[in-house]
N, C-alpha and C positions, 0 to 999 in steps of 0.2 A: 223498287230497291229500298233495302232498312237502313235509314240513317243510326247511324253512331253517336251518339250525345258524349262528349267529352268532359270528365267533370273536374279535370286542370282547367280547360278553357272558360267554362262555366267558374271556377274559381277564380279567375284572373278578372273576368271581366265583373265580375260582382266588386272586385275590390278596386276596380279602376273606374265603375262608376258609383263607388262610394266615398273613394277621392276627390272625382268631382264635383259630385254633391257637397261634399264639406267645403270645395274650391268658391263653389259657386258660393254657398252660405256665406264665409270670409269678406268676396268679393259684395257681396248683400250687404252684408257689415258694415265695411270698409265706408262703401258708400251711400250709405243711408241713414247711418250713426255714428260711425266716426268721425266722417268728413264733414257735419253740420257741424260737430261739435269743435273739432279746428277750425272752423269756417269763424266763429264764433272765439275762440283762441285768439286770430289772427285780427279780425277786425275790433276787436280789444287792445288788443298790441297796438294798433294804427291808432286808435284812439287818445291810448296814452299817451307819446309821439305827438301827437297832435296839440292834446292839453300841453304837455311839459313846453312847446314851442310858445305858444298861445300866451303861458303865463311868463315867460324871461321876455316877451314883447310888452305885456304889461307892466314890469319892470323895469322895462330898459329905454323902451319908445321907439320909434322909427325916425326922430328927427334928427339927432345930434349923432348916431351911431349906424353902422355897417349890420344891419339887422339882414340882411341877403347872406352874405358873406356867413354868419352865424347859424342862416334857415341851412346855407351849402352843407357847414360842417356838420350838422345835426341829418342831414341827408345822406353826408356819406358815410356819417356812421351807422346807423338805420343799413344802409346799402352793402356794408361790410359786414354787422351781424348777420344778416341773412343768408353771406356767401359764404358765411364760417360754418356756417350751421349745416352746408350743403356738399355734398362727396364731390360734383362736380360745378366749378366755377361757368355762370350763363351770366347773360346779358340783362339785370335785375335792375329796371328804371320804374321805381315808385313815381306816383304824382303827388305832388305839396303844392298846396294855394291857402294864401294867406289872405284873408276878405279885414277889413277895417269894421266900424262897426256901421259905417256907410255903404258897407256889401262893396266899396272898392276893392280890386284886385291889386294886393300890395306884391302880390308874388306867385310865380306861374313857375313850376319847376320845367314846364313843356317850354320852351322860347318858340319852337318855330312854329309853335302852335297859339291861335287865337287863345287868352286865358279861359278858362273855364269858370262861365259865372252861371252861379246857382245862388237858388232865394236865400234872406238868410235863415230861415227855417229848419234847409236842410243842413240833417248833420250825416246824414250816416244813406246810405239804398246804393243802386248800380245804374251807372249812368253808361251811354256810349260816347264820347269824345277822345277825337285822335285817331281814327279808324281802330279804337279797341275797345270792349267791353270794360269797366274799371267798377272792382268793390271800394266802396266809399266810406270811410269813418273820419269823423273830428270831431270838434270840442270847441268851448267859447271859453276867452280868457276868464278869471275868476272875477274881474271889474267888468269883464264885456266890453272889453274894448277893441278885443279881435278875434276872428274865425278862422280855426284852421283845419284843412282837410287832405287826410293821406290819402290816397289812391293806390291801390293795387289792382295790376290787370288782370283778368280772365285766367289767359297765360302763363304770366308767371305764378300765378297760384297752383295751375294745374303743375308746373313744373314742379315747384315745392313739393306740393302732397304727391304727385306724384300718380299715374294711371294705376288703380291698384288689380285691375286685371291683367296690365303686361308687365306691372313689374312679379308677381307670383307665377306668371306663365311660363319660366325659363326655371326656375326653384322646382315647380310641378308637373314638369316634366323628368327632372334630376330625381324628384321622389317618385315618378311610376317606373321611372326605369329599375330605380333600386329595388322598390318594391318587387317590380315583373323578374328583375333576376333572380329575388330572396327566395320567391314563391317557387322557381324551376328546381333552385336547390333543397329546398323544403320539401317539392312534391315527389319530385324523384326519391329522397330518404324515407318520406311518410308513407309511399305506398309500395313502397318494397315488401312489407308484407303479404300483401293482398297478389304481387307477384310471386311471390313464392311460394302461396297456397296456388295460385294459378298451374306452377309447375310442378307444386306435389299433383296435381289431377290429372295434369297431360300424362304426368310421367306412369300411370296409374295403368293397369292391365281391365282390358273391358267388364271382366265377370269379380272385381275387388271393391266391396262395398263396405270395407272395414272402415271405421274412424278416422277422420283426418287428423294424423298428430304434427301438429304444428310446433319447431321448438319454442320460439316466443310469439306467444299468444296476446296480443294488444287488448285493452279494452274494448277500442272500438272496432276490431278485426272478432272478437270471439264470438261475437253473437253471431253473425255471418258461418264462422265455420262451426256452431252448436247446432242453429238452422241447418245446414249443409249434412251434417252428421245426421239429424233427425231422418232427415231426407232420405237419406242411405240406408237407414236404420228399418223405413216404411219399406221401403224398394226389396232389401233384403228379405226380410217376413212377408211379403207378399210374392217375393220367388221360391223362399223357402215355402211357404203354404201350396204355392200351383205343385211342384217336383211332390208335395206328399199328395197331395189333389190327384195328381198326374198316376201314381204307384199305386196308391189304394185305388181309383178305379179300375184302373186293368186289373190290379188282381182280385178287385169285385165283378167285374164284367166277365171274368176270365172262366170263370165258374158255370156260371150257366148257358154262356154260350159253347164252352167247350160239353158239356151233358147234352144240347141241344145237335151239337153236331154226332155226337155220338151217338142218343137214337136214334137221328135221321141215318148213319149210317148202318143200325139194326135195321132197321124199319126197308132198306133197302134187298134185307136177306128173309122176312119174316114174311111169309103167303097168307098166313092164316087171320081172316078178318078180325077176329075177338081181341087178337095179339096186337096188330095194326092199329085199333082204335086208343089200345092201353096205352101205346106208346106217341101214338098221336097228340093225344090226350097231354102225355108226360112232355112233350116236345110244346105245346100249348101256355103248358105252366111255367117252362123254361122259359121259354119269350117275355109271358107276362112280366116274370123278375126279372128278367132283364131291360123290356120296355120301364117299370116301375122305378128299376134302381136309376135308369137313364134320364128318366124324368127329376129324379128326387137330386142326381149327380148337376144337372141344369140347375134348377132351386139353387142348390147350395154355392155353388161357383157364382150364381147371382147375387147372394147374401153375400159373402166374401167381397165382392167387390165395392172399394170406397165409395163409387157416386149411387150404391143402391139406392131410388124415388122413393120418397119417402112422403104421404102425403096425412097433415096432421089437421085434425080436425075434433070438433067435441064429439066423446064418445056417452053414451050410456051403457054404463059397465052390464047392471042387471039386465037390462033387455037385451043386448046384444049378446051375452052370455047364455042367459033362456032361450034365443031362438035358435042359438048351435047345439044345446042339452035336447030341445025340443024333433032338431034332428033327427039325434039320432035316437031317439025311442024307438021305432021299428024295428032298429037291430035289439036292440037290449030286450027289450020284450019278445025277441024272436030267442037270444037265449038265456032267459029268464034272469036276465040284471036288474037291477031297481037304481032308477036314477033320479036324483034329487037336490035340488038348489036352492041355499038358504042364505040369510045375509043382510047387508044395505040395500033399497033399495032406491036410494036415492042421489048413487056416487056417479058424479058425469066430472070424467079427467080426460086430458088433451094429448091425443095418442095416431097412431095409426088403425085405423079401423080393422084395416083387412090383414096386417102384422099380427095384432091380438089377435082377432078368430083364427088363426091360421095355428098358432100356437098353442092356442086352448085344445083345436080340434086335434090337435096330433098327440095331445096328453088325452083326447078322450077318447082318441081312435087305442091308443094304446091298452087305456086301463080297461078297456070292452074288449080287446084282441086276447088278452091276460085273464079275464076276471071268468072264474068257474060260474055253471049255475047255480040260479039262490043266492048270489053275491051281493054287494051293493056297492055304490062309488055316490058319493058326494061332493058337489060344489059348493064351496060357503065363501062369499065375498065380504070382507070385512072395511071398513072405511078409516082413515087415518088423516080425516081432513085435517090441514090443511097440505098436508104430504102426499095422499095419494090412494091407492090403496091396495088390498091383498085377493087374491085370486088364488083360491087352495082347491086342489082334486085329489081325493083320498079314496082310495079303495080299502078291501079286505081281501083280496083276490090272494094268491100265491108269494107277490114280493118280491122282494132282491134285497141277498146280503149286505151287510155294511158295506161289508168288503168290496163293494163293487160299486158302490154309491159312487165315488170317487172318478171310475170311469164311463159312467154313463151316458155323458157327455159327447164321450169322444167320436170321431166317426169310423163306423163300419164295427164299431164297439156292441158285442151280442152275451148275454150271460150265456155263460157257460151252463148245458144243460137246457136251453129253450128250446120247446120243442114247435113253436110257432114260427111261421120264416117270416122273412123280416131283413131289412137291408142294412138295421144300425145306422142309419141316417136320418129317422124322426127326430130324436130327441138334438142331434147335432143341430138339425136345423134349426128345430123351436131354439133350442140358447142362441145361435147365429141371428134369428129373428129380433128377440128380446134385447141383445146388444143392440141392436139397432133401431130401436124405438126407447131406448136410454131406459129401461127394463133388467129387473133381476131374477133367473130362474134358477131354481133350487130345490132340493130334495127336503121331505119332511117325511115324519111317522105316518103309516096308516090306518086305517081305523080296527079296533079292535085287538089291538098286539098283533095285527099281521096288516098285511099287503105293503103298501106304498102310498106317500103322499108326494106332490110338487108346487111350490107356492112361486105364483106371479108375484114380483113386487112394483108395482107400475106406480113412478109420479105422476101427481096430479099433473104435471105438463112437461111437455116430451122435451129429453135435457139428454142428448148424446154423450155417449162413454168414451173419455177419453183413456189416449192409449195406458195412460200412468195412473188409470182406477185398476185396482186388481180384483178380479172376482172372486165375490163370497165364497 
């Protein structure tokens, strides 16, 4: 079964664990640098408090005066900032002990508790007394006549600063919710586009591969339906190519096997052996063009098609071109052509091997099919490093008008007036070949103010033609 990726959910949850990630960071913050540095605030605070007590003792003495009663009011004022300072009113019991400079304990703000004696040394660390953890700071009067030390417990501190991961857990759930809703009403308006191209396509008849017109076309929607249009654009010319594919061969096929059935239907009234063989014979050659054009009609519908193998490798232009020239000698010398190849001989480009001979051969089988006797046809390869290079076949032979230059290409395309048979599909396929080993083939002069030339134009290394090159 194919799962469905949703990419609202995918959105959502990207942004709810990028929330928490910044929660988490905050919360890292909070307590790893902010809270030393209040830690450090607070026990400053305490300190002060502690001096300021330390020196009105130095001032005032513990003999003749109510110095308790003083340490209270300065207690509960201490007691009372803290609780102003805080949204809700707790049970905030600092520790004060006043040490003499005999480290007696002149005052214990804990009563039911043993006083708290520490060296006099200590001014400031966490000590446990009173079943509670307690931060410690004080101060020695400015004679050094008394020690005095504030205490704040564990507890009440965490109260103050406060848990900084519960107290943003109730805020940071209020922000995903917002978020999680903003994002439903967001997605739903931002991908109403991409639904409406959706329903231009349902709504679309099977065989309609015209352009998608979209009335507003988003930036980030247009690529998607330009892509989509290409699409349609390939699909199209590749239906349109099978139906003309489809037409010209039946009405190429149509030809000889209809003459084929027709002898055979003389051939079933005619006794006389001599007659029999002529028409056998005619019925013989029917087939052939017809098996040929069958075979050439395969070729080309294989060329046509996009994933044609294509297999690229270094070639050697001159040798590989001499030993298809070297071919066919036997024919040419059977009727009196001269065939000759001149050139670079030293251009090796990155091609199809059997692409090129395939194309060479069908321009050589031609200008030998064409070429009278005494004629001559030349090959001359030229180099154009670091480009590539030229692959020219020129005869003297008979020719073809300008006029026709233009169609020669096409398939099942015959000059007018040739008296050689021939299916009109060599030349179609050579150019179908050449597109496809990123190649240009073209018509040129022939030699002598007559015949025909056609020049290869092969890059040095094989570079497919895209649809938006237009040929030469």
């Amino acid at each position: 079964m194919i799962g469905f990726k949703s990419f609202f959910m995918r959105t959502i949850i990207f942004q709810v664990l990028a929330i928490l990630l910044l929660w988490g960071i905050l919360v890292a913050w909070v307590k790893y640098w902010y809270y030393p540095d209040m830690e450090k605030y607070f026990d400053n605070q305490q300190r002060i408090v502690a001096a300021g007590i330390a020196n009105i003792l130095d001032e005032t003495g513990t003999d003749n005066i109510d110095y308790r009663g003083i340490i209270k009011t300065i207690e509960s004022m201490y007691i009372d900032s803290i609780n102003n300072g805080m949204q809700d009113q707790f049970d905030y019991h600092p520790l004060f002990v006043v040490y003499d400079r005999d480290n007696r304990v002149l005052y214990c703000s804990q009563t039911q508790e043993e006083p708290l004696r520490l060296p006099p040394s200590v001014l400031s660390g966490s000590v446990n007394y009173a079943g509670a953890n307690w931060h410690l700071a004080g101060s020695w009067s400015e004679k050094r006549q008394y020690r005095v030390i504030v205490g704040e417990s564990f507890n009440d501190r965490t109260t103050i600063f406060g848990n900084p991961a519960e107290s943003t857990a109730v805020p940071l759930l209020g922000i995903l919710a917002a978020i999680i809703i903003t994002l439903l009403f967001t997605a739903y308006f931002s991908l109403r586009p991409l639904r409406q191209i959706a329903r231009t396509i349902s709504d679309r008849q099977p065989g309609n591969l015209s352009p998608l017109n979209v009335s507003e076309q988003y930036q980030e929607i247009r690529p998607v339906v330009m892509e989509v249009n290409k699409l349609m654009a390939r699909i199209d010319a590749a239906n349109q190519r099978e139906k003309r594919f489809m037409a010209d061969a039946a009405h190429e096929l149509r030809t000889p096997i209809a003459a084929v059935l027709a002898q055979l239907h003389l051939l079933t009234q005619v006794s006389e052996q001599q007659e029999r063989r002529e028409i056998i014979g005619d019925m013989q050659q029917g087939l052939d063009r017809a098996a040929s054009l069958s075979r050439q009609l395969i070729n080309l519908a294989k060329l046509e098609a996009e994933d044609f193998p294509l297999k690229i490798e270094a070639v050697d232009i001159y040798a590989e071109i001499g030993k298809c020239i070297a071919q066919h000698v036997p024919y040419a010398l059977e009727k009196d052509v001269e065939l000759s190849l001149d050139g670079s001989e030293d251009v090796v480009v990155s091609t199809d091997r059997h692409a090129l001979i395939a194309i060479f051969t069908n321009l050589l089988d031609n200008a030998l099919k064409y070429a009278p006797p005494g004629s001559r046809i030349e090959a001359n390869i030229r180099s154009l490093a670091p480009l590539g290079c030229y692959i020219t076949l020129r005869d003297n032979g008979p020719g073809v008008s300008e006029e026709h230059h233009s169609r020669l290409f096409e398939r099942f395309y015959r000059v007018p007036g040739t008296q050689q048979t021939g299916s009109g599909l060599g030349l179609a396929i050579a150019r179908n070949l050449a597109d496809k080993i990123g190649a240009q083939l073209r018509v040129t002069e022939g030699l002598d103010d007559r015949g025909i030339g056609f020049i290869i134009d092969l890059p040095e290394s094989y570079r497919p033609q895209t649809e938006s090159e237009p040929r030469p």
